[in-house]
N, C-alpha and C positions, 0 to 999 in steps of 0.2 A: 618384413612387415608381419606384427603378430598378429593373428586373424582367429576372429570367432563367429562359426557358423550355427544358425537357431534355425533348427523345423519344430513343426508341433503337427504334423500329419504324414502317413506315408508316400504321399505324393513330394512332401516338405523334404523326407528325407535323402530321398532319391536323388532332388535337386541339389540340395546338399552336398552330398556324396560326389558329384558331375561339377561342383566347384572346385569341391577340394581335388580332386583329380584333375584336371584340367587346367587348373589356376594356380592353387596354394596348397603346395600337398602336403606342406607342414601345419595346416590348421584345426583347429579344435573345434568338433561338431557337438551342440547342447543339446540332447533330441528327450523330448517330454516322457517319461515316465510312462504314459499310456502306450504311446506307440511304439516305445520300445517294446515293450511286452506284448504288443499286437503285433509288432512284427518278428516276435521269438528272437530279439537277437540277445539272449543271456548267454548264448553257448555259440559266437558268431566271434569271438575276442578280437571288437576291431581296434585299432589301436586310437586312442585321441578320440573317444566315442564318450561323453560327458551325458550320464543323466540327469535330468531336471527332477527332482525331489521335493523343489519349494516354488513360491510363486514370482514369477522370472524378474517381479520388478526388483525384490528384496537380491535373488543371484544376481542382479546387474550390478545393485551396492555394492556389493563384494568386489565385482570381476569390471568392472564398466572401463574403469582405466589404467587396467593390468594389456588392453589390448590395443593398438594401434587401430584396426579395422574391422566393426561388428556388423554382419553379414545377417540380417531375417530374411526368411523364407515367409512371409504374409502378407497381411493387409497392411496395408503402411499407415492407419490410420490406429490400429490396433498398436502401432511401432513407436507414432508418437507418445502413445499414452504408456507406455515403456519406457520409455527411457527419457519421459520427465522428471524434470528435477535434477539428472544427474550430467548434464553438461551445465559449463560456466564459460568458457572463451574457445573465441575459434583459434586461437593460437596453441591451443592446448586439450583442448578437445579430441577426441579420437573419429577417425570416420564413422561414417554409419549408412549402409543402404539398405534397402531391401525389394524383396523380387518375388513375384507373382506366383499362384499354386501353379500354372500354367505356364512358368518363365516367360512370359510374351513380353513382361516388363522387367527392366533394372534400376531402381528410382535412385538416385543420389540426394540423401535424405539430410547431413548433417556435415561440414566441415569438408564441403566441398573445393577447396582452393587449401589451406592451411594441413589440411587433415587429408585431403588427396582420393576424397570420394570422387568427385567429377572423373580424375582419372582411371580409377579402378570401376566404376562402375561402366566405361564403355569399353575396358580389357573384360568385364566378366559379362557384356550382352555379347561383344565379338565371335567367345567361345561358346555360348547357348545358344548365338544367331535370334537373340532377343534386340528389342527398341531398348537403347539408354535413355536414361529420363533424365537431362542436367537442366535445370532454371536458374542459375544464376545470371545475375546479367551483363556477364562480360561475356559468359559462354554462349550464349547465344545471340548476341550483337556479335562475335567472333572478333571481341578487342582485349586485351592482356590486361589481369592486376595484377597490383605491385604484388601481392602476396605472392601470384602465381612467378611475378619479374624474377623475386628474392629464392625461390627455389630454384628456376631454373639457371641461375649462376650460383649455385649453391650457396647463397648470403643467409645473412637474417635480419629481419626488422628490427628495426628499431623503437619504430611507433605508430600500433598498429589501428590508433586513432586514425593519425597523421595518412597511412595508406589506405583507410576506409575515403577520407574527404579524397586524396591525389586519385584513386579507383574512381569516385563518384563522378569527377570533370572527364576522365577516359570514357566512362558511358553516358554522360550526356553531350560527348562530341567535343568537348574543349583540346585543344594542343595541349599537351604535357609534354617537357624538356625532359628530356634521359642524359643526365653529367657523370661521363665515364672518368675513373684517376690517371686515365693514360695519358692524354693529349686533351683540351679543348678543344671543342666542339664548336662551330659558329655553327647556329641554329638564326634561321633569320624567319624566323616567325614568331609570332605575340601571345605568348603562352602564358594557360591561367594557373599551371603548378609546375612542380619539378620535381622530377624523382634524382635523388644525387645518391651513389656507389660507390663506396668510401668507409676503410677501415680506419681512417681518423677519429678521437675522439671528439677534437674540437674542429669544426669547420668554418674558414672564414666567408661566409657569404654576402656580395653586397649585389643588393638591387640598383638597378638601372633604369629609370623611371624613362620611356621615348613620349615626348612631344609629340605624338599625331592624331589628338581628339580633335575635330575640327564641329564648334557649336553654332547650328543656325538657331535665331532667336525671333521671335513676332512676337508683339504685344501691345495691346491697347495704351492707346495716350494716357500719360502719367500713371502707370502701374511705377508703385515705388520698390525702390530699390530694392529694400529686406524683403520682398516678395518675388523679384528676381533671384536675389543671392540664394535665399532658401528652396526655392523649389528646382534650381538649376544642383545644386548640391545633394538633394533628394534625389533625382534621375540617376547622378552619375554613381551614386550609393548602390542604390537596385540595378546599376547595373556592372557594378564592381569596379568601376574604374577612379583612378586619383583624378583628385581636382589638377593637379600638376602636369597630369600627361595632357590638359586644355593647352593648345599650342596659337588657336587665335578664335574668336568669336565674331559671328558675321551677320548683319541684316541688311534690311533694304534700307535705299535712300531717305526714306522720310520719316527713317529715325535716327537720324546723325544726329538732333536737337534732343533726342528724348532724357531726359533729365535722369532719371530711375535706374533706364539700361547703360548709361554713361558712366552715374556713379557706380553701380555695381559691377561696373569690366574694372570700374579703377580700385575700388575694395579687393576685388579679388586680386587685382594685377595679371587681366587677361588682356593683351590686344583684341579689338574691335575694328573688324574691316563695313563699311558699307557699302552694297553694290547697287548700281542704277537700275533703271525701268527694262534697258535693253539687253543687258547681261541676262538679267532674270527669262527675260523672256526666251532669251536663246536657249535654257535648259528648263523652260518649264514642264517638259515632257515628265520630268521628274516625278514632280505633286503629284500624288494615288489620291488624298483626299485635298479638291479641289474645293474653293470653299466663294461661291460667287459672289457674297459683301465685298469681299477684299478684293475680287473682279471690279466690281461697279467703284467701289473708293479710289484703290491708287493703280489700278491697271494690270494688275497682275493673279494669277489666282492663288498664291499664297509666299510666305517667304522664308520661313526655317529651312526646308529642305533643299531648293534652289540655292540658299544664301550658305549655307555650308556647304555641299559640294562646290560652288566656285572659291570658298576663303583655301580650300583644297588643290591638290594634283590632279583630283580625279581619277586618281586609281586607291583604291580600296572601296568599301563595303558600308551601309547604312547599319549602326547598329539600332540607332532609333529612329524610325522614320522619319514621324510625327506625332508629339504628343500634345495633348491641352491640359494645360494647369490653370485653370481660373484667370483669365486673361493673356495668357501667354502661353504660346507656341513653345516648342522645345524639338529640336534635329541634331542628332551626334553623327556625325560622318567618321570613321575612321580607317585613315592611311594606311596603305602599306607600309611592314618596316623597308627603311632603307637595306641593300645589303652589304655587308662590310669585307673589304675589299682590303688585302693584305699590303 
């Protein structure tokens, strides 16, 4: 890794000096004009000792990406305003930290994952017995990106959009699939990406849509149909999922007449289960928002929720409780996958 180290202080220097010794002994120190000369080193012939002659944003033009990894000795705030302008992608970008007059800190400032700051910057707090400062947010949730996945099997990306979104679902807790070329994998969980590792150019991938959204429904007498369809298609939008993995739609009894919800299970081509007074009530523990109208009307304190966990197994998870959309309830329940059995 080519490496270039910047002081602008005698203190800068010294720090300096205690990297490149310690760390990178092959790297190139750029120490400012002043301090050189305050510090007499004209007759000190150290070797790879670069003076600064001009002002460093104009030397970074020149040198910014001749170097793998640029090392300040400052203020990091002073560092931004440095070395703007002269990065463009983090695939291609060169690292960048920088560290305290005091070394107390090592900040990982640029091309942290791609460019291999987050690493280098807690090998070089290690050897100062400094705080490393990583904020990205895989690094400190302590979950893997794909950028970091492709280096550590020595790969390369392919689209480094594509691994920004597959990263984004790993830090907000989504399952992602990891498909190795050795053998298939049966993964028996409901996963919202996939990272695939593969020196093919063309990949034949086909989705497998599982049936296990199970939709409770409540809705006022004659709410029409297009007002069902759409706002049921609404939910399932925001909440990422196909209308197709709908596998049956469920209410209570005293809407098996309702004209709107009828038509619109058969528009869609969803099954429609309805469940009686007494079902409901055996899992009404359910309802979080109880709602006493619909106590005093048909006896029950409500029916999306209840009504899709029993159209269900019963095992998996509520992704939508209970929603209100202008006369109508809305509950996604969804199933555990099946596991598949050789």
């Amino acid at each position: 890794m080519k490496t270039a180290i910047y002081c602008v202080s005698k203190n800068g220097y010294n720090i300096a000096l205690s990297v490149r010794n310690r760390v990178y002994p092959d790297s190139d120190i750029y120490i400012s004009e002043r301090v050189y000369k305050l510090l007499n080193l004209e007759n000190e012939n150290i070797e790879k000792l670069f003076v600064i002659t001009e002002r460093v944003p104009l030397l970074l033009d020149k040198i910014f990406n001749e170097y793998d990894l640029h090392i300040f000795v400052a203020a990091t705030g002073a560092v931004v305003r440095l070395i703007n302008g002269k990065f463009k992608s983090k695939d291609t970008d060169p690292a960048v930290l920088t560290i305290d007059e005091q070394s107390n800190f090592v900040i990982s400032l640029l091309s942290g994952h791609l460019g291999g700051a987050n690493e280098e910057c807690r090998k070089i707090a290690q050897e100062l017995e400094a705080i490393p400062v990583v904020t990205t947010a895989t690094d400190v949730s302590g979950k893997i990106a794909v950028d970091i996945l492709s280096q550590k099997i020595k790969a390369r990306l392919e689209d480094l959009e594509g691994a920004k979104r597959v990263t984004s679902l790993i830090v907000n807790g989504e399952k992602v699939g990891l498909h190795l070329p050795k053998h298939i994998v049966d993964v028996n969980e409901n996963t919202a990406g996939a990272i695939i590792v593969s020196n093919r150019k063309k990949i034949e991938i086909s989705k497998i849509i599982p049936q296990n959204i199970f939709i409770g429904i409540g809705c006022k007498r004659n709410t029409p149909k297009e007002h069902i369809v759409a706002k049921l298609k609404e939910v399932m939008e925001n909440q990422n999922l196909e209308m197709t993995s709908i596998k049956t739609a469920a209410s209570a009894w005293v809407k098996a007449d309702e004209t709107g919800l009828l038509e619109a299970m058969e528009e869609l081509n969803i099954p429609i289960k309805f469940f009686d007074k007494e079902e409901i009530l055996k899992v009404e523990d359910l309802i979080e928002d109880r709602s006493n109208y619909v106590k005093q009307t048909i006896g029950v304190y409500g029916v999306s929720e209840p009504c899709a966990f029993l159209a269900s197994s019963g095992k998996g998870k509520f992704l939508v409780k209970k929603i209100r959309l202008g006369g109508l309830t809305l509950s996604i329940f969804e199933e555990e996958m099946t596991e598949v059995k050789e």
